[in-house]
N, C-alpha and C positions, 0 to 999 in steps of 0.2 A: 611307646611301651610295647603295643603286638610288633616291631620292627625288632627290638628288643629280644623278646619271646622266639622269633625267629632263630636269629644270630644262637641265642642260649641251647635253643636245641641239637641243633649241628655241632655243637661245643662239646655238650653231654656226651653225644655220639662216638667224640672222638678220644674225648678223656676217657671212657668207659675201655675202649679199643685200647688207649693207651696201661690206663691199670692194669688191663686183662693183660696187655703184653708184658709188663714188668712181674707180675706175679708165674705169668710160664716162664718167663728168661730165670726168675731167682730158685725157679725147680729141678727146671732142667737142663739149664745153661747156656739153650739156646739164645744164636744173636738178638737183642731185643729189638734192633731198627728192622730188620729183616720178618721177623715176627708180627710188627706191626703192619708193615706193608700187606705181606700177605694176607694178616685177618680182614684189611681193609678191603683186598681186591673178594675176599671170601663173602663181605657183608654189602659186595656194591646193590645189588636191589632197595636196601636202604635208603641210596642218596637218589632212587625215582621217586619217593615222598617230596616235595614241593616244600613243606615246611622246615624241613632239614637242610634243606639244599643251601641255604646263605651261611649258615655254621661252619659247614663243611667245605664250601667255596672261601669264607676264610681263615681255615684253620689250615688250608691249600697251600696258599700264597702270604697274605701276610702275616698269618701267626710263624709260620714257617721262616720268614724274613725277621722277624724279631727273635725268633733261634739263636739262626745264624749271626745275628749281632753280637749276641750275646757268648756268643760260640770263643768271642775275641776275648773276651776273659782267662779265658785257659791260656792265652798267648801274650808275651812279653816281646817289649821291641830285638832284646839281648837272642832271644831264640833265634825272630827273624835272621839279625846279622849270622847266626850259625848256619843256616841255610844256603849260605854262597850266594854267591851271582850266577853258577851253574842252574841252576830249578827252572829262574826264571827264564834264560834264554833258552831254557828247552822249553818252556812254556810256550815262550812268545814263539819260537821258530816252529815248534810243529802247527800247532795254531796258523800260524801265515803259508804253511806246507799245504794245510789240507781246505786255505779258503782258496791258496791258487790252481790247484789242481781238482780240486771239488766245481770251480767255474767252466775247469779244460774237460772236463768229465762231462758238464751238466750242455757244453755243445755239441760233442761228440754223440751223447742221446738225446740229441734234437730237444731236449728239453727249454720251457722258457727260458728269459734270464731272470724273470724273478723269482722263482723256484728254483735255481740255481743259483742265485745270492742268499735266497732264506735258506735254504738246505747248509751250504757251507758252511753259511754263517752262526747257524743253529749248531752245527756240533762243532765247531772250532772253540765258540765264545761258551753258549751259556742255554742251550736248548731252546724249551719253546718260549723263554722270556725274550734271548734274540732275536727269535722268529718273528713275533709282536714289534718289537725297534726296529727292526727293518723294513715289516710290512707297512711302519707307519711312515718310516720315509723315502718309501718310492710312490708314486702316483697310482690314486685309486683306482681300481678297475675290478669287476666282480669274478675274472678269472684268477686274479690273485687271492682273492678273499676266500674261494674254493682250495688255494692251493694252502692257503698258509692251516686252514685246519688239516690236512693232508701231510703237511711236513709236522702239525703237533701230536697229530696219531702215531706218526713215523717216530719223533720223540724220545715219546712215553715208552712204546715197544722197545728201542733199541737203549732206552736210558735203563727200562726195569732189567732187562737182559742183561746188560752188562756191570750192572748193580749186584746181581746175584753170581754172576760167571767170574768175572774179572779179580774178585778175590781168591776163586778159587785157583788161577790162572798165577797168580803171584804166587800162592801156594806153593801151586806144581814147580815154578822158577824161583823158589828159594830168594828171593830177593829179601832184603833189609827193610826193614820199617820205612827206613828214609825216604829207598828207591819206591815203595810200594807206594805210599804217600805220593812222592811226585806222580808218579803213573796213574794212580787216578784219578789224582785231582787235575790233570792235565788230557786226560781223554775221555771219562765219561761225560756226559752231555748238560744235567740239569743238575743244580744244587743239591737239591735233597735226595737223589739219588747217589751223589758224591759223600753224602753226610752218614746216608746208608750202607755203602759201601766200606768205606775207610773204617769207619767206628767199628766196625764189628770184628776189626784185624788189631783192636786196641787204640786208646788212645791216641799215643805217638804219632802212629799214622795218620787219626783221622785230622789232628790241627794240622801236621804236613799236607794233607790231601787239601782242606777246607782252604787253608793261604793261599796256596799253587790257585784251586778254583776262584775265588777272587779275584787274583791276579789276570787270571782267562776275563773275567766278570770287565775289570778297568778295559780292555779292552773294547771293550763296545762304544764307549765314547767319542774317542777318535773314529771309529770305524764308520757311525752315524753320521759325525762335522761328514765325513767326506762323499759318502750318499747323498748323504741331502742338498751337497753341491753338483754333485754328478748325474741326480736325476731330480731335479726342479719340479714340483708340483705347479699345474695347471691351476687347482682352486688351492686356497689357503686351508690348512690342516684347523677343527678345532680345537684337538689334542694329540700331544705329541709325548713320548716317554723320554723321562731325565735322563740328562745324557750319565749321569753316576748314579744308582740308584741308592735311595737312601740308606739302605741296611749293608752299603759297600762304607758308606761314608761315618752310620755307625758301630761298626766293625773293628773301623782304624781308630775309633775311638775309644772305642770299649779295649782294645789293644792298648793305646796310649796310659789307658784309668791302671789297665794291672803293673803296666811297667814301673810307676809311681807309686804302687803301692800305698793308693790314698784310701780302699776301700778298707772297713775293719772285716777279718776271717771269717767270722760267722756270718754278713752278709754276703762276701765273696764268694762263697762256700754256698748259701745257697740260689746268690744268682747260676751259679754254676747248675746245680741239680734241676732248678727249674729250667734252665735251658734243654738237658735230657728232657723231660717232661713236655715240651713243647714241641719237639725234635717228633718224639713219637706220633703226639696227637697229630701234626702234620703229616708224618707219612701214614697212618691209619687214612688221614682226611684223603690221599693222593691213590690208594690203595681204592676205597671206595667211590672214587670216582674215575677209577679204569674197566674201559665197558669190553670184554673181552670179546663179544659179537663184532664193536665197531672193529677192531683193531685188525679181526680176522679178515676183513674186506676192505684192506687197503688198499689200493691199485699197485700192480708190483712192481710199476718203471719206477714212481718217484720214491719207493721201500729199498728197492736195488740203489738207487744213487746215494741214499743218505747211508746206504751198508757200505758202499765203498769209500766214502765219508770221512767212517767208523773205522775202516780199518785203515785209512792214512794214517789218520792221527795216535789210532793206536801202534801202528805200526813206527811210525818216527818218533812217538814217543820213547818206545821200547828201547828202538834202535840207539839213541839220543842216551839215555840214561842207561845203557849195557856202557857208550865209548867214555862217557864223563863224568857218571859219578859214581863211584868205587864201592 
């Protein structure tokens, strides 16, 4: 029950953040995911109270995962098929642009090679949840342990940035819903900042953006099988992260439920709003657990590699969807 008490208050915290953002967006129209974020990073002293902290840790991660599942309801398989086979090979190809040259990058500055596999592979795939799958399958050692919080400061920095910028960037280039969607769902780094980003440019964009990141997301599976063949652990792992995680697996099925048309409208409708609702309290939770002192004393060799990273993959994205899709 006081474990209970825990979890509820970090919850309050963020549902509170959450209303308060829904009540400014419905005054003055600003973005609500963007709203939320910020109050959160505004309220972060907050989440140095101890008792909060396990609420907000999962209103972080997995309430945020249960979002995202749910996210698959706005989406029908008949959409997907509208999407082309174009998105995803610009997906997959910039993705594999910026892990091979992200590795030729991370020798040429002397850097490790496991800071140079988590870095790539962090903003290729899926930020700092790759960064964790990868660090879990290369063999331990306390320099990497150092490195991988390093590349998840790195992150958060360049995920919030490009969160708030990158819309404004499709702006300036008059791009389509479509094009804007794939572009971000294909270059920013971490889920809920793709979720923050996209939504705020409307709907349309943000399930295009959400699909596309997914699609990055399935990529870490295979990428893991082949690590964990290529650098064999000395002792046996006691935990290791699923090679699909589960909110990819119920995503495609929450997709599957709407395409069938089994659910009735009213609760359709509002698994749907609670999804918003969940969306926020998460990024409030993400907001308030970014420590702006940490971030500012990054070290700047391995902030420089995951910048140049950032701008492959935004860069061959762009390039990729100006030649292929109209």
């Amino acid at each position: 029950m006081q474990n209970l008490k825990l979890y509820l208050s970090g919850l309050f915290v963020c549902l509170c953040i959450a209303l308060l953002t829904i009540l400014i967006h419905d005054i003055y129209g600003s973005p609500s995911t963007l709203i939320a974020l910020l109050l959160g990073i505004g309220c972060h002293a907050v989440y140095k109270k101890q008792q909060l902290q396990k609420g907000i840790d999962f209103c972080s991660k997995d309430l945020l995962r249960f979002a995202i599942m749910l996210l698959g309801l706005r989406i029908a398989i008949e959409d997907i098929f509208q999407l082309g086979l174009a998105p995803v090979l610009i997906t997959l190809t910039s993705s594999f642009i910026t892990i091979g040259l992200g590795l030729w990058i991370a020798r040429t500055m002397k850097l490790s090679s496991s800071l140079g596999l988590m870095g790539s592979i962090a903003v290729a795939i899926c930020g700092a949840s790759a960064t964790l799958a990868v660090a879990a399958s290369l063999p331990p050692s306390k320099k990497k342990d150092k490195e991988v919080i390093v590349i998840i400061l790195n992150m958060t920095l360049l995920s919030t940035l490009s969160m708030i910028f990158y819309p404004l960037l499709m702006h300036a280039l008059r791009t389509s819903s479509f094009q804007a969607g794939i572009f971000l769902g294909s270059s920013i780094h971490d889920v809920a900042q793709v979720v923050g980003a996209s939504y705020t440019m409307g709907d349309e964009v943000g399930e295009v953006a959400v699909f596309i990141k997914l699609i990055r997301i399935m990529m870490l599976a295979p990428l893991i099988m082949v690590l964990s063949l290529t650098h064999p652990h000395k002792e046996p792992q006691t935990q290791k992260p699923p090679l699909i995680p589960f909110f990819v697996i119920g995503f495609i099925l929450c997709i599957a439920l709407n395409s069938i048309h089994i659910l009735p409208d009213s609760l359709h409708t509002s698994l749907v709003n609670t999804s918003h609702i969940l969306i926020l309290m998460a990024l409030a939770a993400l907001g308030l657990k970014i420590d702006l002192a940490h971030i500012i004393k990054i070290s700047p060799q391995p902030l420089l590699f995951t910048c140049y990273c950032s701008l492959i993959i935004a860069l061959s994205s762009l390039s990729l969807i100006y030649f292929f899709v109209p």
